[in-house]
N, CA and C atoms of all chains as a GROMACS GRO file, in nm:
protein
  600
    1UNK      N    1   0.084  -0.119   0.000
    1UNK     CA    2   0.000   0.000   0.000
    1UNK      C    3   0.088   0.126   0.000
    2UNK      N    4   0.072   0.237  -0.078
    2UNK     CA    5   0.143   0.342  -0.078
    2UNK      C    6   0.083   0.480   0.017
    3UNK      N    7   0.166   0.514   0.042
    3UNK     CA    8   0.113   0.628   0.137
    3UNK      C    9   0.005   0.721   0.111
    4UNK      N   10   0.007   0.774  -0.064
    4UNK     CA   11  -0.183   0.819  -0.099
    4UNK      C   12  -0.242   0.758  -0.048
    5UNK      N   13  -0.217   0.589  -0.083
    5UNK     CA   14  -0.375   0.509  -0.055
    5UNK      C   15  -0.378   0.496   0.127
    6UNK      N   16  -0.275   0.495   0.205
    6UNK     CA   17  -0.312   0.531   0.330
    6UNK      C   18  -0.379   0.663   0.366
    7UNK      N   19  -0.357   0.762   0.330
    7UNK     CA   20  -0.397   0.868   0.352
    7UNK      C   21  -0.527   0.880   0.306
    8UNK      N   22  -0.576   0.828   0.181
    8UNK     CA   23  -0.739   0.851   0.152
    8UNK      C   24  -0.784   0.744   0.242
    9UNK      N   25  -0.744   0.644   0.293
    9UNK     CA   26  -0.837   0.530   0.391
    9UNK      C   27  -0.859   0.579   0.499
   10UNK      N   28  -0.737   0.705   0.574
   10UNK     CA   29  -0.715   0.736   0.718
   10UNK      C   30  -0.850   0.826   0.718
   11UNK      N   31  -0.833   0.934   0.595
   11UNK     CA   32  -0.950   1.032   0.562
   11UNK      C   33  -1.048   1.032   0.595
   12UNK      N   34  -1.132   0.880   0.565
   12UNK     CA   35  -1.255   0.805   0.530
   12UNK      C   36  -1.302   0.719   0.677
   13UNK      N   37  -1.173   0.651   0.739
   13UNK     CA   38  -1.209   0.622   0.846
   13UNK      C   39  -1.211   0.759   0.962
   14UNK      N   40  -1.191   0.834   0.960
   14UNK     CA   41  -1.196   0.984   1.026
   14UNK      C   42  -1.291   1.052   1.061
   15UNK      N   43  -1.311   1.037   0.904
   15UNK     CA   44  -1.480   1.116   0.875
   15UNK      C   45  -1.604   1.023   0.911
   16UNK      N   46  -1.556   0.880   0.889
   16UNK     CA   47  -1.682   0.793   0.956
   16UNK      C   48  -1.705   0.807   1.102
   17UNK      N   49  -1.564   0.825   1.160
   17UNK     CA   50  -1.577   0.786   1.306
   17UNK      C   51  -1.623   0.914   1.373
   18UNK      N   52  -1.589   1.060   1.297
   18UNK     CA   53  -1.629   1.184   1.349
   18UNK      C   54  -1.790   1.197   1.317
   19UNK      N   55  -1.850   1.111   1.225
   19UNK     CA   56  -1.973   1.167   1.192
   19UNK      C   57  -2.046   1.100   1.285
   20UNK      N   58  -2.002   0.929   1.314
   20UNK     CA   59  -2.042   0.847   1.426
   20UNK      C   60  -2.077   0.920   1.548
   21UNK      N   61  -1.964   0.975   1.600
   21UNK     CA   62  -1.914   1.078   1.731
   21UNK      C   63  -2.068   1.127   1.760
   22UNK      N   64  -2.010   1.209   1.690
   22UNK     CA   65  -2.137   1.406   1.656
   22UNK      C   66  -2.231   1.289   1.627
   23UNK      N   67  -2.264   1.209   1.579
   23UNK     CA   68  -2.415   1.182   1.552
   23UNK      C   69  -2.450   1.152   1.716
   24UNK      N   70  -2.395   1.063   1.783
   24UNK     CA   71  -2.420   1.008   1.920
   24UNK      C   72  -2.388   1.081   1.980
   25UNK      N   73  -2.326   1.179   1.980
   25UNK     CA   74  -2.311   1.286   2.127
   25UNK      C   75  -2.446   1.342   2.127
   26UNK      N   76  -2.515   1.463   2.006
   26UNK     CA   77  -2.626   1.465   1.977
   26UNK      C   78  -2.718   1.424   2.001
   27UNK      N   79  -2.741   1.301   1.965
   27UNK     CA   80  -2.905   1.245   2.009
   27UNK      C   81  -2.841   1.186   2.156
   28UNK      N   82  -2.787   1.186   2.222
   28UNK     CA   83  -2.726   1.138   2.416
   28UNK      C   84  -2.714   0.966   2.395
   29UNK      N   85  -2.660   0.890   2.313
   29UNK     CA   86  -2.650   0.852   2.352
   29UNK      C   87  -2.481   0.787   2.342
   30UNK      N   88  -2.455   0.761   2.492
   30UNK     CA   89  -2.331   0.754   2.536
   30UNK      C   90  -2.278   0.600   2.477
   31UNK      N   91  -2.343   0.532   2.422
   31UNK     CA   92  -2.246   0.380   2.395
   31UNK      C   93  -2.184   0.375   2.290
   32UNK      N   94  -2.224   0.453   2.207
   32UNK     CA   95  -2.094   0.444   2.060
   32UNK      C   96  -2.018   0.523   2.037
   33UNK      N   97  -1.979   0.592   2.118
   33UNK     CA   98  -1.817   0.680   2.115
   33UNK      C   99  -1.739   0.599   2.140
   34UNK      N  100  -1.767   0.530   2.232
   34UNK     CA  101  -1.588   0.444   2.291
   34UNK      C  102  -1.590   0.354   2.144
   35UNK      N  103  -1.668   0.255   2.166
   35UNK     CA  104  -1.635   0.141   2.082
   35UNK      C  105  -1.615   0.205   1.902
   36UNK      N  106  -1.676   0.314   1.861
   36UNK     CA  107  -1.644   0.389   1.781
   36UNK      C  108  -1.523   0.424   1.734
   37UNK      N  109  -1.481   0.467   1.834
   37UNK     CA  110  -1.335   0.529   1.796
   37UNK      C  111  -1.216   0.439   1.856
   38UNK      N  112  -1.213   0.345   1.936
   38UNK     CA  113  -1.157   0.220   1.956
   38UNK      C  114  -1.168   0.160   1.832
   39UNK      N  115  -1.275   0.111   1.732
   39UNK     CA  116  -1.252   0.022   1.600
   39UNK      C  117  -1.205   0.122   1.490
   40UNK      N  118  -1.176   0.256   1.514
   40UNK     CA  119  -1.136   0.360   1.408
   40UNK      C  120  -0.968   0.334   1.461
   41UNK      N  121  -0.942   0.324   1.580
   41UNK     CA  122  -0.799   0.302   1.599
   41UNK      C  123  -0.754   0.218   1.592
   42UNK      N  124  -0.785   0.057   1.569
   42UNK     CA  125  -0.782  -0.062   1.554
   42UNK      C  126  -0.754  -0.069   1.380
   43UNK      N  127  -0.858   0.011   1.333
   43UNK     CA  128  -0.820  -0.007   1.187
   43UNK      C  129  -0.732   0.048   1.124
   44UNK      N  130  -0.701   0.164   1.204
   44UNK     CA  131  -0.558   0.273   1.140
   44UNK      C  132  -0.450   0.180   1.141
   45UNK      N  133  -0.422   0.179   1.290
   45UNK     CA  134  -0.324   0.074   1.301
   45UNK      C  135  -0.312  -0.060   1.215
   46UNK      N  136  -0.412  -0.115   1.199
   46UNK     CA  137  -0.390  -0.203   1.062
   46UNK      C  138  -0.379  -0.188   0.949
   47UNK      N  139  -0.441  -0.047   0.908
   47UNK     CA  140  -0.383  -0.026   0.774
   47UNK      C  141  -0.244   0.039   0.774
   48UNK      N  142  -0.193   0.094   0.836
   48UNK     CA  143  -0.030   0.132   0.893
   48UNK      C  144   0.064  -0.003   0.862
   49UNK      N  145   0.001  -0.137   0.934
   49UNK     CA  146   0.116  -0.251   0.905
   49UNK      C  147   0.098  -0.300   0.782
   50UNK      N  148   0.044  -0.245   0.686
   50UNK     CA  149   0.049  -0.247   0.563
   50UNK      C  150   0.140  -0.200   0.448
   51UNK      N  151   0.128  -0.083   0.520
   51UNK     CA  152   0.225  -0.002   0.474
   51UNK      C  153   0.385  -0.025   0.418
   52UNK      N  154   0.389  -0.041   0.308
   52UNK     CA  155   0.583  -0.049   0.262
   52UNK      C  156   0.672   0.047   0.293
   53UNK      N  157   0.634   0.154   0.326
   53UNK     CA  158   0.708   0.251   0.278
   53UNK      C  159   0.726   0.314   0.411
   54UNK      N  160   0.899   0.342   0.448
   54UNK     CA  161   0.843   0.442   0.556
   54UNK      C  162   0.827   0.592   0.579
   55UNK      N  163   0.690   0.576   0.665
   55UNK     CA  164   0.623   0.767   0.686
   55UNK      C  165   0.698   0.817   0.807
   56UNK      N  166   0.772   0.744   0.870
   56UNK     CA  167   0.782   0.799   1.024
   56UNK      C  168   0.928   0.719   1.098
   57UNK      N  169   0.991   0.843   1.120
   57UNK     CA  170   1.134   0.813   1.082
   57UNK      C  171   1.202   0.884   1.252
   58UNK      N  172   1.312   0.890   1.264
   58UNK     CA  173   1.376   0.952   1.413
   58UNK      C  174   1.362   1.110   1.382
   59UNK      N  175   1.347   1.161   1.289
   59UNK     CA  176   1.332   1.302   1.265
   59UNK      C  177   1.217   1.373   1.298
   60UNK      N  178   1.123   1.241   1.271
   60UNK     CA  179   0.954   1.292   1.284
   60UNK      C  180   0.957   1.284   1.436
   61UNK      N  181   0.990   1.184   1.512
   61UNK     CA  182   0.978   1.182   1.651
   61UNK      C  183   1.078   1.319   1.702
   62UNK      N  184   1.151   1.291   1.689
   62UNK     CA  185   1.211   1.419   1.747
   62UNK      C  186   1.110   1.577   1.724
   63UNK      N  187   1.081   1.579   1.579
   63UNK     CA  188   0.966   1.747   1.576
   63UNK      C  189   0.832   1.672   1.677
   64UNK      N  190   0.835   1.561   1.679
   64UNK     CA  191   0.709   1.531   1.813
   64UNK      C  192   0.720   1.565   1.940
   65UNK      N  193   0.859   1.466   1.984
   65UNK     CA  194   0.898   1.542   2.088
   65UNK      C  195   0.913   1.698   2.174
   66UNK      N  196   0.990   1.782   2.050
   66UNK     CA  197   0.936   1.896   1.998
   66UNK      C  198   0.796   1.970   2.107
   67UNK      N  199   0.801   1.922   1.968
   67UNK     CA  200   0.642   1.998   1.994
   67UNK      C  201   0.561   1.947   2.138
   68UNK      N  202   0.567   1.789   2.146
   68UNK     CA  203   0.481   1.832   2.268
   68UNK      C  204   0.556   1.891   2.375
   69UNK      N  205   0.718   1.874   2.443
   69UNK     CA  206   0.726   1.917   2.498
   69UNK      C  207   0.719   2.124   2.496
   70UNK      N  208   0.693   2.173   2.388
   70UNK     CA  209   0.625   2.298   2.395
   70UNK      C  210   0.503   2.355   2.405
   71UNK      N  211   0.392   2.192   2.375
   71UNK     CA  212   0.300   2.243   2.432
   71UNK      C  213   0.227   2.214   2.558
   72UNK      N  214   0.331   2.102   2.630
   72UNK     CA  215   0.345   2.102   2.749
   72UNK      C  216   0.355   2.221   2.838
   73UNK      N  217   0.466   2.297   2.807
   73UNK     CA  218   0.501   2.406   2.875
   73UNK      C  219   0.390   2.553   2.882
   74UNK      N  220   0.380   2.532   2.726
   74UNK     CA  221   0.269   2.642   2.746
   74UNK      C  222   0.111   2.624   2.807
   75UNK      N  223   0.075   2.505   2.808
   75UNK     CA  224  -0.080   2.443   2.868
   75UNK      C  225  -0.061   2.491   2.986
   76UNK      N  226   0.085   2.440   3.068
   76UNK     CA  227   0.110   2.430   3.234
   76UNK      C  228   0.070   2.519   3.258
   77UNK      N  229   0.155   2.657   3.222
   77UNK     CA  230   0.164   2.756   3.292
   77UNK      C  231   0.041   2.881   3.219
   78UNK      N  232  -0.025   2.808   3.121
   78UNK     CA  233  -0.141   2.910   3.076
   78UNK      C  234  -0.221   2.834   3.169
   79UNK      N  235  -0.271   2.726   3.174
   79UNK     CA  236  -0.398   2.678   3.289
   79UNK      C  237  -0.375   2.679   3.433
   80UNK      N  238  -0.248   2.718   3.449
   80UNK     CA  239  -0.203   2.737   3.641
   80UNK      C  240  -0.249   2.876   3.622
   81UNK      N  241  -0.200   2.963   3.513
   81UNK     CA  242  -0.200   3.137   3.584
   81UNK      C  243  -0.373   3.142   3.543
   82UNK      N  244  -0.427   3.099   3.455
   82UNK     CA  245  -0.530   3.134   3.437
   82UNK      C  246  -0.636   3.091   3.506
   83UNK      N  247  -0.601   2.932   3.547
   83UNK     CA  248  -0.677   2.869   3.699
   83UNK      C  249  -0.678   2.987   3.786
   84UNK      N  250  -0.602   3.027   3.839
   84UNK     CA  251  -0.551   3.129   3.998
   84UNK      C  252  -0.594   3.237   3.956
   85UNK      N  253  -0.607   3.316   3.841
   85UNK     CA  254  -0.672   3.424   3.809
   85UNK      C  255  -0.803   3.411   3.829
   86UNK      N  256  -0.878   3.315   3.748
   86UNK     CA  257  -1.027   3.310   3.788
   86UNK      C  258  -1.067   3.306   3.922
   87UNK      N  259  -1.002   3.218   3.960
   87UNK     CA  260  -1.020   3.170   4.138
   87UNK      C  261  -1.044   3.275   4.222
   88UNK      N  262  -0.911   3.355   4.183
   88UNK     CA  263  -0.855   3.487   4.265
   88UNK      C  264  -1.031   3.615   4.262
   89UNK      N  265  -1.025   3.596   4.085
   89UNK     CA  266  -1.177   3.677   4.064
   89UNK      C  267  -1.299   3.652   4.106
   90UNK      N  268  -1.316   3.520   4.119
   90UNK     CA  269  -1.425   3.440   4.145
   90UNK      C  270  -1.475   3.510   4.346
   91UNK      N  271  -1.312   3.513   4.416
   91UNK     CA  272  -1.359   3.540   4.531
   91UNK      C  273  -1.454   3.707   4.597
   92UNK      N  274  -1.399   3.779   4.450
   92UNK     CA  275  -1.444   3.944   4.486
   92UNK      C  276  -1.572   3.942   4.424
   93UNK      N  277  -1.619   3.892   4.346
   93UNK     CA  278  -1.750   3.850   4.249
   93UNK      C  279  -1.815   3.744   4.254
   94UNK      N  280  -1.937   3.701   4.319
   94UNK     CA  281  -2.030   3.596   4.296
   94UNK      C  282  -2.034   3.523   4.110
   95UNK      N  283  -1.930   3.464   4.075
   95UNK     CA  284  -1.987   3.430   3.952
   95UNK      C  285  -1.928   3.290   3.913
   96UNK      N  286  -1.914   3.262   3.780
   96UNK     CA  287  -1.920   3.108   3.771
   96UNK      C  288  -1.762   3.075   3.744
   97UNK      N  289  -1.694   3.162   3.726
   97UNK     CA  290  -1.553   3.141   3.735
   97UNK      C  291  -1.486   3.012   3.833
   98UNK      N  292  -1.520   2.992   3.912
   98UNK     CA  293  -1.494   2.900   4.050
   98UNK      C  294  -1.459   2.774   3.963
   99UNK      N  295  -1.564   2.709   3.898
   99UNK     CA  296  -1.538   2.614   3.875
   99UNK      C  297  -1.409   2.563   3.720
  100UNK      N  298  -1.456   2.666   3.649
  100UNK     CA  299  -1.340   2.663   3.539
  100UNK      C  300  -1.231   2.701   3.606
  101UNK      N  301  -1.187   2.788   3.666
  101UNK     CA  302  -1.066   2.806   3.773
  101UNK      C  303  -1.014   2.678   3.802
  102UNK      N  304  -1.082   2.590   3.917
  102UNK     CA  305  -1.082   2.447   3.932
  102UNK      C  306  -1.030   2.343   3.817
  103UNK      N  307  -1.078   2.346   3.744
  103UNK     CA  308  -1.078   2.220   3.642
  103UNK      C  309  -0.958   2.317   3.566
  104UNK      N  310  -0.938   2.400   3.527
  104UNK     CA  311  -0.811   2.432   3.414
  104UNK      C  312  -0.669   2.415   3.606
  105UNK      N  313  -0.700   2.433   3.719
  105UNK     CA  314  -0.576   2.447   3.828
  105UNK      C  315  -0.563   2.304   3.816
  106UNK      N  316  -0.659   2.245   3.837
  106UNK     CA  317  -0.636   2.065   3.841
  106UNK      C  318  -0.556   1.999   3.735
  107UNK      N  319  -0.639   2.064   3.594
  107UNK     CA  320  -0.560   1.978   3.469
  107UNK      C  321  -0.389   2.009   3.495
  108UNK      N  322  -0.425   2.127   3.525
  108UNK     CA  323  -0.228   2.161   3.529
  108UNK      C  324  -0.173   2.062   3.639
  109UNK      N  325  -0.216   2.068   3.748
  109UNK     CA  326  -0.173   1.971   3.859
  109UNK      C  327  -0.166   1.844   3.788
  110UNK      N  328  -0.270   1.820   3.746
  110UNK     CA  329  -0.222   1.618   3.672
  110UNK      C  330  -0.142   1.619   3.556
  111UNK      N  331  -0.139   1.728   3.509
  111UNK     CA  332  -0.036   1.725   3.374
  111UNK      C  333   0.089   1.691   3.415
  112UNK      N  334   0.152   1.797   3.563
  112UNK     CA  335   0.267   1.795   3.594
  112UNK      C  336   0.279   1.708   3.654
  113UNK      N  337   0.180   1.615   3.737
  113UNK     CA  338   0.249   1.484   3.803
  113UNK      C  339   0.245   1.389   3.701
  114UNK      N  340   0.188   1.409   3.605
  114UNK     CA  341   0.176   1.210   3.512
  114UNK      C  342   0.330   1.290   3.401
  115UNK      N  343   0.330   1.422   3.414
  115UNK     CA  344   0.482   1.435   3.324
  115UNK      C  345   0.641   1.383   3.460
  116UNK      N  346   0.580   1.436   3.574
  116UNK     CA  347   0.716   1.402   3.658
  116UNK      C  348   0.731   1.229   3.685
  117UNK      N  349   0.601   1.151   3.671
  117UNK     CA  350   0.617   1.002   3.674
  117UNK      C  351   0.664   0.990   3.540
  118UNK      N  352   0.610   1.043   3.440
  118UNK     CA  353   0.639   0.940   3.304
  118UNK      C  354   0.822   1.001   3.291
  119UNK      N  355   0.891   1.116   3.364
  119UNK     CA  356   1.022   1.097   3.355
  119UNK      C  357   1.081   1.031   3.432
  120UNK      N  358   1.062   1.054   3.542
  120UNK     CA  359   1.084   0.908   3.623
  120UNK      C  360   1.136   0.773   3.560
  121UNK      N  361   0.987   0.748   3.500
  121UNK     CA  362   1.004   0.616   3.419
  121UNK      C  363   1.104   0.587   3.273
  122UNK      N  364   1.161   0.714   3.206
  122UNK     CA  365   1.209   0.705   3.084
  122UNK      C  366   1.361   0.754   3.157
  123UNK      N  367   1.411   0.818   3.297
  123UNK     CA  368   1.515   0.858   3.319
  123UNK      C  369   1.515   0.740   3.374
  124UNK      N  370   1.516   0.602   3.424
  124UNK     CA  371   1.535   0.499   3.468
  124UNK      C  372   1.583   0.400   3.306
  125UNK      N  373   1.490   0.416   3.234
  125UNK     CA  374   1.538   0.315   3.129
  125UNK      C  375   1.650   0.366   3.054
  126UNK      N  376   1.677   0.483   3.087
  126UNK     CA  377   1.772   0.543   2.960
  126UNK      C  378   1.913   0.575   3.099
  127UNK      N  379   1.904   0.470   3.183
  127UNK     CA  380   2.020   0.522   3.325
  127UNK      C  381   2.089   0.616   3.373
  128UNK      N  382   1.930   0.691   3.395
  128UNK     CA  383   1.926   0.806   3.541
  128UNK      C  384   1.952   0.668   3.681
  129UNK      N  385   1.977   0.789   3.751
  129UNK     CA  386   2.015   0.739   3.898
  129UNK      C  387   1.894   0.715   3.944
  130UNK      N  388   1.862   0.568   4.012
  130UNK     CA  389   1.770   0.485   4.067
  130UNK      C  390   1.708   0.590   4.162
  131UNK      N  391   3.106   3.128   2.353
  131UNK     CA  392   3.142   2.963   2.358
  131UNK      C  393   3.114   2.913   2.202
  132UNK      N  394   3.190   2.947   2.103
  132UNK     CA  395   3.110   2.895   1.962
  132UNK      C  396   3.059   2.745   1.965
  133UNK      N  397   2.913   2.770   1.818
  133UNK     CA  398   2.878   2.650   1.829
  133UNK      C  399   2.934   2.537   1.765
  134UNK      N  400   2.916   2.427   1.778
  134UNK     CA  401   2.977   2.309   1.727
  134UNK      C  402   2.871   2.286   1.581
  135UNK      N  403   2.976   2.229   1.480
  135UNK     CA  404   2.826   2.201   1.350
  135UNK      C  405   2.914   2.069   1.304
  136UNK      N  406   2.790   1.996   1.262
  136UNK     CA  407   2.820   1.895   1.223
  136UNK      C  408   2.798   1.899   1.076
  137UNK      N  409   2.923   1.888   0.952
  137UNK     CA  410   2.865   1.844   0.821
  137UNK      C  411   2.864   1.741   0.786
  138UNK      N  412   2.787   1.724   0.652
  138UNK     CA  413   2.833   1.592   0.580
  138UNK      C  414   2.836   1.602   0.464
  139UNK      N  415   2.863   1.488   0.334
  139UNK     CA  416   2.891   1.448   0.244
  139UNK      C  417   2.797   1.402   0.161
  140UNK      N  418   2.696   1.372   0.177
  140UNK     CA  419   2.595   1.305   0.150
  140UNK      C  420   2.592   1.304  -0.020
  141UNK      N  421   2.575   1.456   0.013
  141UNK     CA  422   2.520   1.493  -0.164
  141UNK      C  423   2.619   1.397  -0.250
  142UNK      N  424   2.725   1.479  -0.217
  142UNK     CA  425   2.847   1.440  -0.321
  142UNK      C  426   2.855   1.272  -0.304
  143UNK      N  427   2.853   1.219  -0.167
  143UNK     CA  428   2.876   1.080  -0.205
  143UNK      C  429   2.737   0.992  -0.290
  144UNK      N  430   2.609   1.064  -0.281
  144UNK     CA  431   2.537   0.953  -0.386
  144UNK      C  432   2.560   1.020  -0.503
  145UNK      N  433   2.600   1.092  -0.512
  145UNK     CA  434   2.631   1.134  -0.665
  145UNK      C  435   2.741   1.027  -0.736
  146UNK      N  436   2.856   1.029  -0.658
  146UNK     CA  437   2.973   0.925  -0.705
  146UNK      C  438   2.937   0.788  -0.674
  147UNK      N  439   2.799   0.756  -0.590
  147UNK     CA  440   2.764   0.619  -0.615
  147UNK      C  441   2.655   0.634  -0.762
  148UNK      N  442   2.660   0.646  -0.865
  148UNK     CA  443   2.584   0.605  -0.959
  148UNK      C  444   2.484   0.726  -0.970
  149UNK      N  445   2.476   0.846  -0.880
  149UNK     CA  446   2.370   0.913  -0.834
  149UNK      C  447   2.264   0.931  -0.829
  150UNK      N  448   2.323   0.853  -0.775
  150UNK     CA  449   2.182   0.743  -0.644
  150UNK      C  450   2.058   0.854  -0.562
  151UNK      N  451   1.983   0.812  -0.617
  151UNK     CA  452   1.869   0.923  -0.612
  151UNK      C  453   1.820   0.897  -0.375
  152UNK      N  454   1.758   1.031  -0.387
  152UNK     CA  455   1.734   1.029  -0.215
  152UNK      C  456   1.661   0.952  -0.164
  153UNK      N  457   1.560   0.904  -0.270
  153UNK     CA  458   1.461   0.829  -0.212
  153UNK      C  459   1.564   0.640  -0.206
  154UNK      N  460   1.621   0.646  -0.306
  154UNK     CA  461   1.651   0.509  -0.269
  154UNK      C  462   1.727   0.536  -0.130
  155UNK      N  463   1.811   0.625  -0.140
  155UNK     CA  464   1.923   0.638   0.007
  155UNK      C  465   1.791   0.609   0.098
  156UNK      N  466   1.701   0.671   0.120
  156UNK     CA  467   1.636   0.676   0.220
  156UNK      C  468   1.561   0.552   0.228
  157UNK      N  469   1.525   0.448   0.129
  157UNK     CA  470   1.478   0.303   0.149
  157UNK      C  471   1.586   0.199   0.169
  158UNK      N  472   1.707   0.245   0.153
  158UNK     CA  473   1.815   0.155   0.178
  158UNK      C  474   1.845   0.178   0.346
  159UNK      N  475   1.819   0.283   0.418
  159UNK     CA  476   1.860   0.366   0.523
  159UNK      C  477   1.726   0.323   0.666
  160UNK      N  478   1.611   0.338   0.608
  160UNK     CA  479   1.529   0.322   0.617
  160UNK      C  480   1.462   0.440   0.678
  161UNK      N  481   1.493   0.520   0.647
  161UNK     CA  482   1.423   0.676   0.660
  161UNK      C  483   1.309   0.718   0.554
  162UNK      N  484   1.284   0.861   0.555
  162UNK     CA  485   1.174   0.910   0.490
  162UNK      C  486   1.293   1.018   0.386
  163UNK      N  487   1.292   1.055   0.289
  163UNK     CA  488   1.319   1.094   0.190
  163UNK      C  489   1.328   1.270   0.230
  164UNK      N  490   1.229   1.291   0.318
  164UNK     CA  491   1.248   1.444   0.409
  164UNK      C  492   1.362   1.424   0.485
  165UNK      N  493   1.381   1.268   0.561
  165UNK     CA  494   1.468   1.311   0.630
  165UNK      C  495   1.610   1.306   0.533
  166UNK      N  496   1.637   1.289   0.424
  166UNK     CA  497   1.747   1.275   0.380
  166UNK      C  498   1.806   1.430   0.354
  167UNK      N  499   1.680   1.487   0.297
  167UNK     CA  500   1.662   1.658   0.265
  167UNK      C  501   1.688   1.729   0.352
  168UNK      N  502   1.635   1.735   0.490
  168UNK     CA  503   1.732   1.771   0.545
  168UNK      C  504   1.842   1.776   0.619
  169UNK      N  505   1.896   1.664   0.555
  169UNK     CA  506   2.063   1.592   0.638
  169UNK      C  507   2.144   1.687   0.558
  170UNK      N  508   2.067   1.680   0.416
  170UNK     CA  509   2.151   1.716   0.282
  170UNK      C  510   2.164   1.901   0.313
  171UNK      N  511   2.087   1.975   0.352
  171UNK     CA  512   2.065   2.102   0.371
  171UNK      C  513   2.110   2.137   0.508
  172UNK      N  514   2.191   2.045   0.584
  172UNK     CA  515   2.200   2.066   0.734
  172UNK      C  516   2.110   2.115   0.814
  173UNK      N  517   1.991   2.111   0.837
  173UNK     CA  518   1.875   2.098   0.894
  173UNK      C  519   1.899   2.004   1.029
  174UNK      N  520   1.915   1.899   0.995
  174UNK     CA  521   1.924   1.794   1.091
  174UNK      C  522   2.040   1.708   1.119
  175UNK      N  523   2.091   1.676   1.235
  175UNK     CA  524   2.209   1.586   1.254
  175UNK      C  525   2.126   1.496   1.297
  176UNK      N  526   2.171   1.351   1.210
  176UNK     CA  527   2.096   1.217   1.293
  176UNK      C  528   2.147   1.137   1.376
  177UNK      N  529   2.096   1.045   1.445
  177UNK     CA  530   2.171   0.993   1.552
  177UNK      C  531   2.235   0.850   1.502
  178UNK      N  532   2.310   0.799   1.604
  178UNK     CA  533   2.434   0.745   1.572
  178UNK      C  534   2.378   0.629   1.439
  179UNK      N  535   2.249   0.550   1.504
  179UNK     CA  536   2.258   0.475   1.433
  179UNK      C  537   2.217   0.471   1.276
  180UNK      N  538   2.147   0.631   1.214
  180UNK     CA  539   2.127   0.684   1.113
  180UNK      C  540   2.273   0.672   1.042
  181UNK      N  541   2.360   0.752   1.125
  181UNK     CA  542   2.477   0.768   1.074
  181UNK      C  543   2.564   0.669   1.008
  182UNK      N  544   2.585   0.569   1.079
  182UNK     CA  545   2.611   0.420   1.067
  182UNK      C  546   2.545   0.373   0.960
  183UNK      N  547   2.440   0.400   0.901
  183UNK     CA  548   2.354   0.307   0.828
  183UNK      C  549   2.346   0.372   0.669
  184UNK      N  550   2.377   0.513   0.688
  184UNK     CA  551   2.436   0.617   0.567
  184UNK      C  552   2.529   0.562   0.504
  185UNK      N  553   2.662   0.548   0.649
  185UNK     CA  554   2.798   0.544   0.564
  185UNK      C  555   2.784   0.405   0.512
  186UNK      N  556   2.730   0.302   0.604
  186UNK     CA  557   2.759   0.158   0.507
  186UNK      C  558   2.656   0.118   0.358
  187UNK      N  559   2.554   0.218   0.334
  187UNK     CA  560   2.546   0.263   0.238
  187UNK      C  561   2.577   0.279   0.152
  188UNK      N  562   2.692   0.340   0.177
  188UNK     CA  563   2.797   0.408   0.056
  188UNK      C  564   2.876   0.336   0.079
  189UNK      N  565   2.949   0.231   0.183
  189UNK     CA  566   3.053   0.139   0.174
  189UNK      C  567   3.200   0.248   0.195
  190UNK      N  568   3.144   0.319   0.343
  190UNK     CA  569   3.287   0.437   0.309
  190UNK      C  570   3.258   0.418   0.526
  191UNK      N  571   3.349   0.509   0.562
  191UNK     CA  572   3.359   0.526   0.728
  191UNK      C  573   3.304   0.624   0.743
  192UNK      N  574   3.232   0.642   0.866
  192UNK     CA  575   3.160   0.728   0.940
  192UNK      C  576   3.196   0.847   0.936
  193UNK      N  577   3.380   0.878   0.911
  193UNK     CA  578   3.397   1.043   0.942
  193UNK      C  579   3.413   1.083   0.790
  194UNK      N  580   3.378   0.963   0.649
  194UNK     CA  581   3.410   1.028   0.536
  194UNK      C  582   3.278   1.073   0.536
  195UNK      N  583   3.162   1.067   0.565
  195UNK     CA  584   3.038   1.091   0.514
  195UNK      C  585   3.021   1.218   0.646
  196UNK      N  586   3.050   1.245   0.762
  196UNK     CA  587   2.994   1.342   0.874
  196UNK      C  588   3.143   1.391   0.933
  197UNK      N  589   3.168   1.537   0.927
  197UNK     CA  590   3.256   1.580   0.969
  197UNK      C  591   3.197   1.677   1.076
  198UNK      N  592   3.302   1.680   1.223
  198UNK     CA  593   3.254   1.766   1.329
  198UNK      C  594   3.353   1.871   1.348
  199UNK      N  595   3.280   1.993   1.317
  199UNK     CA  596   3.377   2.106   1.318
  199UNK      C  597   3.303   2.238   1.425
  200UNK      N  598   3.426   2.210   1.506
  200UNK     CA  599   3.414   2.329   1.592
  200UNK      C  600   3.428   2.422   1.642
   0.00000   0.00000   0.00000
């Protein structure tokens, strides 16, 4: 299989699984998102080991790396200052800030602990000090 | 503190192999054809075992194909 014909299959399974989505979020009901997009990732991945040719090389990981670790950095510290800002506003004003405050201070809190375990775990395999 | 740059040879050596187009380097290598583009444009230094897999490629040593100049 050549990489066009991956790319028009990825397309097609995309657009099925997004129209799936939005159709069932819509009318409420909650059982065909998961299994939805679980058999949309099941099939990528199989049409991927198909594939001859390679798309994805140490260069591509590295602009991955990249990138997420920049948009790591910027999520952290935009959803910490902007958590504590609302919060901070929320206390001089009766309004609904409180809770988005909350949920953007939290995401930052779990971002930075599942990033300080997952180095943990990759400075151990690559022999950081135990 | 100047910086360190790494070149290479690339161009010139698939040229004197038969000139040997990027995409094969890059199916013999097992890379993507971007990444050869920008090895060739110094864009990118690859890691060791890229390097390794270039030069025996070309059937030449590691410092004829990547020179480190600092």
């Amino acid at each position: 299989m050549s990489v066009k014909t991956l790319r028009l299959y990825r397309a097609i399974v995309v657009i099925i699984v997004a129209i799936l989505v939005g159709w069932s979020v819509a009318s409420g009901n909650a059982w065909i998102p998961v299994p939805t997009v679980i058999a949309g990732i099941v099939i990528l991945f199989l049409l991927k080991r198909r594939l001859k040719e390679v798309v994805v090389d140490e260069r591509i990981f590295s602009i991955a790396d990249k990138a997420a670790m920049l948009a790591f950095r910027v999520f952290a510290i935009l959803a910490a200052t902007t958590g504590a800002t609302l919060l901070a506003l929320s206390r001089e004003s009766d309004s609904n800030f409180v809770q988005v405050g909350f949920t953007l201070a939290y995401s930052a809190c779990a971002l930075l602990i599942f990033y300080y375990f997952a180095y943990i775990v990759y400075n151990r395999k690559y022999g950081g000090k135990e | 503190m100047p910086r360190a740059r790494i070149n290479n040879s690339i161009r010139r050596l698939r040229f004197d192999h038969n000139e040997m187009t990027q995409e094969e380097l890059a199916s013999r290598v097992g890379c993507t054809r971007q990444t050869i583009i920008a090895l060739e444009q110094g864009k990118y230094v690859p890691s060791i075992e890229l390097a390794f897999k270039i030069a025996r490629a070309f059937g030449v040593t590691l410092e004829e194909v990547f020179q480190y100049e600092e």
